[in-house]
C-alpha positions as CSV (number, residue, x, y, z in Angstrom):
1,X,-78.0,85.4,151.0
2,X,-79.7,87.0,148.1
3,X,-77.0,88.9,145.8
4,X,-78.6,92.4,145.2
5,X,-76.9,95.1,143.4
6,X,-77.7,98.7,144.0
7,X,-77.0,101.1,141.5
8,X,-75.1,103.3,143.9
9,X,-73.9,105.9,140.9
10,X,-77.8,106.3,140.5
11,X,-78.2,107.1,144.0
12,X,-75.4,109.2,144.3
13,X,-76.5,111.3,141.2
14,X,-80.2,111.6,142.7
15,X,-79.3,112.8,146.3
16,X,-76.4,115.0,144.8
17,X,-79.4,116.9,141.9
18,X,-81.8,117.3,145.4
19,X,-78.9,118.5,147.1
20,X,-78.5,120.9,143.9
21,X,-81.9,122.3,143.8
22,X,-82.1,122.7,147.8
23,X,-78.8,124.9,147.1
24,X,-80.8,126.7,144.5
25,X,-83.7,127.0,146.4
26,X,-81.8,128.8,149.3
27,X,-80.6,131.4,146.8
28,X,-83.7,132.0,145.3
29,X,-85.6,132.5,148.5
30,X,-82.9,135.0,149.7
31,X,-83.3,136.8,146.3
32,X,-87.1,137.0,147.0
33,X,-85.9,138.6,150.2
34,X,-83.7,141.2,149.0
35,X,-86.7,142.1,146.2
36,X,-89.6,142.2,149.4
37,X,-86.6,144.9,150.9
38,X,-86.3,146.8,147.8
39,X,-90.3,147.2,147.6
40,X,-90.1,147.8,151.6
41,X,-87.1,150.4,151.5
42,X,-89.4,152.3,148.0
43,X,-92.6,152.6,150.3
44,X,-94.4,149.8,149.2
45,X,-96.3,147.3,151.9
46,X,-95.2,144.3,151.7
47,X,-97.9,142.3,153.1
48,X,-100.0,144.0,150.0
49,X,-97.2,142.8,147.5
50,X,-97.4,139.0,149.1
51,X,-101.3,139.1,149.2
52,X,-101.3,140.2,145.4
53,X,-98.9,137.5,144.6
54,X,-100.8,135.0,146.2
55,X,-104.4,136.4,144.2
56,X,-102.2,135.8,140.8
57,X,-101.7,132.5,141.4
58,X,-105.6,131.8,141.6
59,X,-107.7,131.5,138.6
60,X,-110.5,134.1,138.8
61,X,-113.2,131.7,139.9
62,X,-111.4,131.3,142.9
63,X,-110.9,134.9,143.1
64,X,-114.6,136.0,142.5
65,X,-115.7,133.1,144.5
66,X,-112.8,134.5,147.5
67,X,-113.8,138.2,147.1
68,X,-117.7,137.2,147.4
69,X,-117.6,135.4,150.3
70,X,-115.5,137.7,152.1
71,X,-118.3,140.7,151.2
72,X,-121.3,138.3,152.7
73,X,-119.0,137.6,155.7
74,X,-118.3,141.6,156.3
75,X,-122.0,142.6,155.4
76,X,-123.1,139.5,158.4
77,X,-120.9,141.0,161.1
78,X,-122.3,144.5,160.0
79,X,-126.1,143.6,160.4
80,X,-125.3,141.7,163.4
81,X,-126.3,143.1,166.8
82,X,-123.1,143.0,169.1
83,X,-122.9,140.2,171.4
84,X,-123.7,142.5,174.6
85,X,-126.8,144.0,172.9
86,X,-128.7,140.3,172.2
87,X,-128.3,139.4,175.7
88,X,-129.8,142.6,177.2
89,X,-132.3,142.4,174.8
């Protein structure tokens, strides 16, 4: 049999930091909460605040790139005849 050591310490100190951080994580997240209920409980949307925290993290290419696609999508549907209308047609 081949004699292996494992560093078990290591291990121990790797699984115990993840445990760590998932502890963190939890309390972060429920801190996000409790800010998304302040906002909520002042009169602001939520879904607004999420959707402008989710722009942010994009770089303005992406942004501009997001914003003009979404215009030629809306202006498509707009100058499209309904579905009912082409048929009859």
């Amino acid at each position: 049999m081949t004699d292996i050591t494992i560093p078990g310490g290591k291990i121990r100190s790797f699984v115990e930091r993840i445990e760590n951080l998932d502890t963190e994580l939890l309390e972060l997240n429920e801190q996000k909460k409790e800010v998304f209920s302040e906002a909520k409980a002042e009169g602001f949307d939520v879904k607004i605040l999420k959707e402008i925290i989710k722009l942010r993290k994009q770089d303005q290419d992406e942004r501009d790139e997001r914003e003009t696609l979404l215009d030629l999508y809306m202006r498509a549907m707009d100058t499209a005849q309904p579905e009912g209308a082409a048929k009859a047609a």
